[in-house]
C-alpha positions in Angstrom: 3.3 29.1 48.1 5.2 27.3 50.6 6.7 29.9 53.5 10.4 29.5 52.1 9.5 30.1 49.1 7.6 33.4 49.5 10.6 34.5 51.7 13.2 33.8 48.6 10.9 35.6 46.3 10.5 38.7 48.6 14.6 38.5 48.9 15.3 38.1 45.2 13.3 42.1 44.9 15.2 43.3 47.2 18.4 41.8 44.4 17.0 44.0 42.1 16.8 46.8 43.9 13.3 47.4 43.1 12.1 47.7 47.1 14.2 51.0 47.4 13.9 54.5 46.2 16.0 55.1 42.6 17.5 58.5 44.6 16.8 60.2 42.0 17.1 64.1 42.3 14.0 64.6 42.4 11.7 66.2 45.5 8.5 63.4 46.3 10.1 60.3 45.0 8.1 57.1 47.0 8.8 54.5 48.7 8.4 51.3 46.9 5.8 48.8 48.5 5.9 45.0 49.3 4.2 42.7 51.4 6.6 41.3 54.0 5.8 37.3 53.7 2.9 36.3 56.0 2.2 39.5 57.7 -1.1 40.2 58.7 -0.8 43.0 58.9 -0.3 43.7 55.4 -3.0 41.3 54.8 -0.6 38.6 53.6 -2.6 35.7 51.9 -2.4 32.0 50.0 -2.9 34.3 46.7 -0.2 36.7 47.9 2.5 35.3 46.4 0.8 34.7 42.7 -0.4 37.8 42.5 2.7 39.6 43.4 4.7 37.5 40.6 2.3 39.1 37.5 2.0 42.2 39.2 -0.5 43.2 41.7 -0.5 43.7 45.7 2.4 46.0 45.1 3.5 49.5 44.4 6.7 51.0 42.4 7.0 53.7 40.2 7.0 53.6 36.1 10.5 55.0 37.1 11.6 52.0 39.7 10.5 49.5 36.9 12.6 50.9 34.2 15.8 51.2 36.3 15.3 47.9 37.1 14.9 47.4 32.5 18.1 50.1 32.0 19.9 47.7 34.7 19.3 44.4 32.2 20.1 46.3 29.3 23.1 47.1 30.9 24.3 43.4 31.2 23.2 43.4 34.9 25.0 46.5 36.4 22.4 48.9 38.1 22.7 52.3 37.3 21.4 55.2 39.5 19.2 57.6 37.4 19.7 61.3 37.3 18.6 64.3 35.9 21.6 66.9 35.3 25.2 65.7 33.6 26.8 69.2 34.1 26.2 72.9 35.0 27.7 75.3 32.6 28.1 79.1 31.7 29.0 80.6 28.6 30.3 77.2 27.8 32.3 76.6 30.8 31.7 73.8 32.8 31.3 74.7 36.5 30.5 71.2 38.2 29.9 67.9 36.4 27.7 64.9 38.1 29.6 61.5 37.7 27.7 58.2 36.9 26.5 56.2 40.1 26.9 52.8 40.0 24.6 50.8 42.4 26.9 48.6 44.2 26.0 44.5 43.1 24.6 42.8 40.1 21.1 41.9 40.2 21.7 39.0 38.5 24.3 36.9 36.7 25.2 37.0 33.5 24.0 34.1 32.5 20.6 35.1 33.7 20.9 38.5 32.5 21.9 37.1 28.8 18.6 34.7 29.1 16.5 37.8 30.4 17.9 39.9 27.5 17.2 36.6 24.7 13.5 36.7 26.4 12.5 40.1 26.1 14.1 40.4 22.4 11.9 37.6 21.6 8.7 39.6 22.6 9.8 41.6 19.8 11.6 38.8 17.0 9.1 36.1 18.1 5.9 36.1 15.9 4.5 35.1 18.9 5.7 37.8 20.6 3.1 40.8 21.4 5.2 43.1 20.3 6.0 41.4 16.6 3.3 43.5 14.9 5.2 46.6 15.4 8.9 45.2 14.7 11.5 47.9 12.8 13.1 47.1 9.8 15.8 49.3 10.5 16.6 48.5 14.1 16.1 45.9 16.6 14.2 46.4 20.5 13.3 44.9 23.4 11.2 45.0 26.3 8.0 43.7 27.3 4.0 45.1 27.2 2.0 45.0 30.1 -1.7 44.9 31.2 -3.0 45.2 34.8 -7.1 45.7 36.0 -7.5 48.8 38.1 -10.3 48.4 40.5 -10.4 44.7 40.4 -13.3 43.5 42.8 -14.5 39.5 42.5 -17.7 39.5 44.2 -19.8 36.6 44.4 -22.1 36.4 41.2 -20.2 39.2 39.4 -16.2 40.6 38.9 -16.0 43.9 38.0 -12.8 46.3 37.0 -12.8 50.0 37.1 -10.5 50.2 34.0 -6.8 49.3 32.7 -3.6 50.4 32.5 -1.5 49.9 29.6 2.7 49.7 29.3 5.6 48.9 27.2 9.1 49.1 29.2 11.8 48.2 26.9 15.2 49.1 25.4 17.2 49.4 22.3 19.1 48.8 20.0 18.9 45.9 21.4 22.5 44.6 20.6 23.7 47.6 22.3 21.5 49.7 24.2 21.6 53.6 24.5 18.1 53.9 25.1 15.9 52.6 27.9 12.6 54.0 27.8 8.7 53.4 29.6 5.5 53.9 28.1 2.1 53.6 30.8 -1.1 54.7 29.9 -3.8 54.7 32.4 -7.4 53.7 31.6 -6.8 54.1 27.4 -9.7 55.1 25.9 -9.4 54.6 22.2 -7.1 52.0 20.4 -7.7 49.1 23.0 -6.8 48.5 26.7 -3.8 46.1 25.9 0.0 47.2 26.2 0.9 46.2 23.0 -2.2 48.2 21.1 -1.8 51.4 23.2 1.6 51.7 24.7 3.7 50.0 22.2 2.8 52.4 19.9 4.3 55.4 21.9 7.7 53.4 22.6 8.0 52.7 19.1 7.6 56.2 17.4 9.6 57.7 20.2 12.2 54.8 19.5 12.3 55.7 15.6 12.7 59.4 16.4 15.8 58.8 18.7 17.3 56.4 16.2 16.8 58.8 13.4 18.4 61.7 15.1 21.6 60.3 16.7 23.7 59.5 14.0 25.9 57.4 16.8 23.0 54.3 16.6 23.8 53.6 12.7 26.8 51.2 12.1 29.5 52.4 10.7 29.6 51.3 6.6 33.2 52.4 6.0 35.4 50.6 8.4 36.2 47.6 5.9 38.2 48.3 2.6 36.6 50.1 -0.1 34.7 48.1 -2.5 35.0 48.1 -6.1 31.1 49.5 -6.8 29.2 47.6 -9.4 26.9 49.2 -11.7 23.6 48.4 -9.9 25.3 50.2 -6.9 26.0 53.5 -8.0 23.9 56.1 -6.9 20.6 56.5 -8.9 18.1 58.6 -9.4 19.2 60.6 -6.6 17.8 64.6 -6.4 18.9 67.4 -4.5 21.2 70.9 -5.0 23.7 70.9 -7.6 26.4 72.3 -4.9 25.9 69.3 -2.9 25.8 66.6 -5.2 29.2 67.9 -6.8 30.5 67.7 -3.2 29.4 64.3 -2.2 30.5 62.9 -5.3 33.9 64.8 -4.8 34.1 63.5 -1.4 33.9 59.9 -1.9 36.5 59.9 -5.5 33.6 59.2 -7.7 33.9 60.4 -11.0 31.2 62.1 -13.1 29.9 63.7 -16.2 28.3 66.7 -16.2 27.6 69.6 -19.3 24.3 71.3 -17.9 23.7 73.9 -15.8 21.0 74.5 -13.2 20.9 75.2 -9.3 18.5 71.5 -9.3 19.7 67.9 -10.5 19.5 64.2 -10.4 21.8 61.7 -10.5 21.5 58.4 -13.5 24.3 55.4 -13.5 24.2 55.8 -17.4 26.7 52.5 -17.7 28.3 50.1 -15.5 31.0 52.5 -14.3 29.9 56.3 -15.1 27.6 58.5 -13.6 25.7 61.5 -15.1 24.5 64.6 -13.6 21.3 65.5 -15.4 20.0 69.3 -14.5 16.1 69.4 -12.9 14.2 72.4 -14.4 12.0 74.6 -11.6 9.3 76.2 -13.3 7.7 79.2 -11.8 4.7 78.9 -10.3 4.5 75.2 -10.9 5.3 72.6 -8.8 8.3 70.9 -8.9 10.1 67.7 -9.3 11.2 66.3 -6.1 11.2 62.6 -6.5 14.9 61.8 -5.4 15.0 64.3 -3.3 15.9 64.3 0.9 13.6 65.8 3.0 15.6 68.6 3.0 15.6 69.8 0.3 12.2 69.3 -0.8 10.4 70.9 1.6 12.8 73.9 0.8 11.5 73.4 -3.0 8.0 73.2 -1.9 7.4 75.4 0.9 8.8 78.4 -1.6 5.9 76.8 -3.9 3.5 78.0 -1.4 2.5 74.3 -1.0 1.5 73.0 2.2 3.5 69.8 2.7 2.5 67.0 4.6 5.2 64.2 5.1 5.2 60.3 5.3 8.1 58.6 6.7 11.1 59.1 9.2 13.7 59.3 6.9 15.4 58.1 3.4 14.7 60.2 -0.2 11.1 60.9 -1.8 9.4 58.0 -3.2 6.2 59.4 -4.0 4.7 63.0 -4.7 0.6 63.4 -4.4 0.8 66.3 -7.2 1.8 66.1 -10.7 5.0 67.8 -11.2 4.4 70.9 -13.7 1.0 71.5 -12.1 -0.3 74.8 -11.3 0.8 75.9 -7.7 -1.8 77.6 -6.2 -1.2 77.1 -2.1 -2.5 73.7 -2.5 -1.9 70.8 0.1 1.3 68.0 -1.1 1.7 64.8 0.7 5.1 63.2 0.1 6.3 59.5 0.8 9.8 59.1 1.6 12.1 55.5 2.7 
């Protein structure tokens, strides 16, 4: 590139902050590493500058780069990472850590908001390398990555030690909570490619965040309450007697209900009335729980003697691999739920 050039480009890292230690509180932390523009002595060459831009002929930590993500996902503002929020004992707070705020933007909004479009695309995009592994239930961003270790290009022959694979990426991506880096060096099953071996670690970590912290789910009840149609009352949904009562109570829904039984499913029986219909247990049979949460059928299960084995992050059971009414004997149960 042209020597002004490869000075601005040099320049606009050190904008980003990535050619200086996070500070994090943390013993060993190193030094980031560029080439200073035309220096021999860091071997400087007309390749330099290419290189640099995918990648190569430099050095920062998985933790550098995904400050430098965290700071897009946070419109632009860099924020210093740490470790410990507060010291406590026995509940009482003896010294909290505030929130450091890098000094500068490392870019303006109006990049920042094209940066952000760009790397949700890598997700939305069919053409993104990320769009195989999407979620219907939430949206990400970020960006996979593929670099050659060892790369040598001799005269008749190019040869590479090995890869290293990485996904770097936020979400949701509307409204971040979560920033998050996947690397894996030299893979050796799956492929070598970010998006086959990485990705795949970002996004089950990403479902198991989002599944946990009820904070990431919009909230459903901040418009007027709707008058429910028929095909939206609750059906076919299992569980404890005790809790369905209470749910039902909770949310003025009225209900009819004769049987008893500590087990029972819900049906819409007409456009506006619900019935509770009780779920027989049989001893030493496996039971019924189609409808069910997780919950509650693993408690129904497991006191089977069945060994369950689950499929899904979260939702009721869909799909049982035993028969209910059949003999439990200690036998192994896979279960779908969504």
């Amino acid at each position: 590139g042209e020597k002004n050039n490869a000075d601005k480009y040099v320049n606009r890292l050190h904008d980003f902050f990535l050619d200086v230690p996070t500070g994090i509180e943390m013993n060993g932390e190193p030094e980031p590493y560029f080439k200073k523009p035309y220096s021999q002595e860091d071997g400087w060459s007309g390749t330099t500058l290419p290189w640099m831009a995918i990648g190569y002929e430099l050095t920062i930590t998985p933790l550098q780069l995904l400050a430098f993500y965290n700071a897009v996902a946070n419109d632009g503002v860099y924020m210093k990472p740490y470790l410990v929020n507060e010291i406590q004992r026995y509940g009482i707070t003896l010294k909290k850590y505030p929130v450091t705020e890098v000094k500068g933007r490392i870019a303006s909004k109006k990049a920042i908001a094209k940066a952000q479009k760009m790397l949700e695309g890598v997700v939305d995009s069919v053409w993104g390398t990320a769009y195989s592994l999407r979620s219907a239930n939430y949206r990400y961003a970020g960006k996979t990555g593929t670099a050659q270790l060892g790369y040598q290009r001799l005269e008749n022959i190019t040869k590479v030690k090995g890869y290293q694979a990485s996904f770097a990426g936020y979400f949701p991506a509307s409204n971040p909570v979560y920033s998050c880096i996947v690397l894996i060096s030299k893979p050796k099953v799956a492929g070598t490619f970010g998006g086959q071996v990485a990705l795949p670690v970002f996004r089950e970590i990403a479902d198991k965040a989002f599944a946990s912290k009820l904070e990431l789910y919009p909230v459903v009840n901040d418009a007027p309450r709707p008058v429910l149609a028929s095909g939206n009352l609750p059906d076919f949904d299992a569980g404890y007697t005790k809790d369905l009562k209470k749910v039902l109570k909770k949310f003025d829904m009225d209900y009819y209900y004769r049987a008893s039984g500590d087990w029972s499913v819900l049906h819409a029986t007409s456009p506006d009335s619900l019935k509770i219909v009780m779920r027989t247990v049989g001893d030493n049979l496996v039971p019924n729980v189609l409808g069910m949460g997780l919950r509650d059928a693993l408690y129904l299960l497991e006191n089977k003697g069945l060994k369950v084995k689950v499929n899904g992050n979260y939702g009721k059971v869909k799909q049982q691999s035993i028969r209910p009414g059949t003999k439990a004997n200690g036998q192994n149960i896979w279960i779908r739920i969504g």
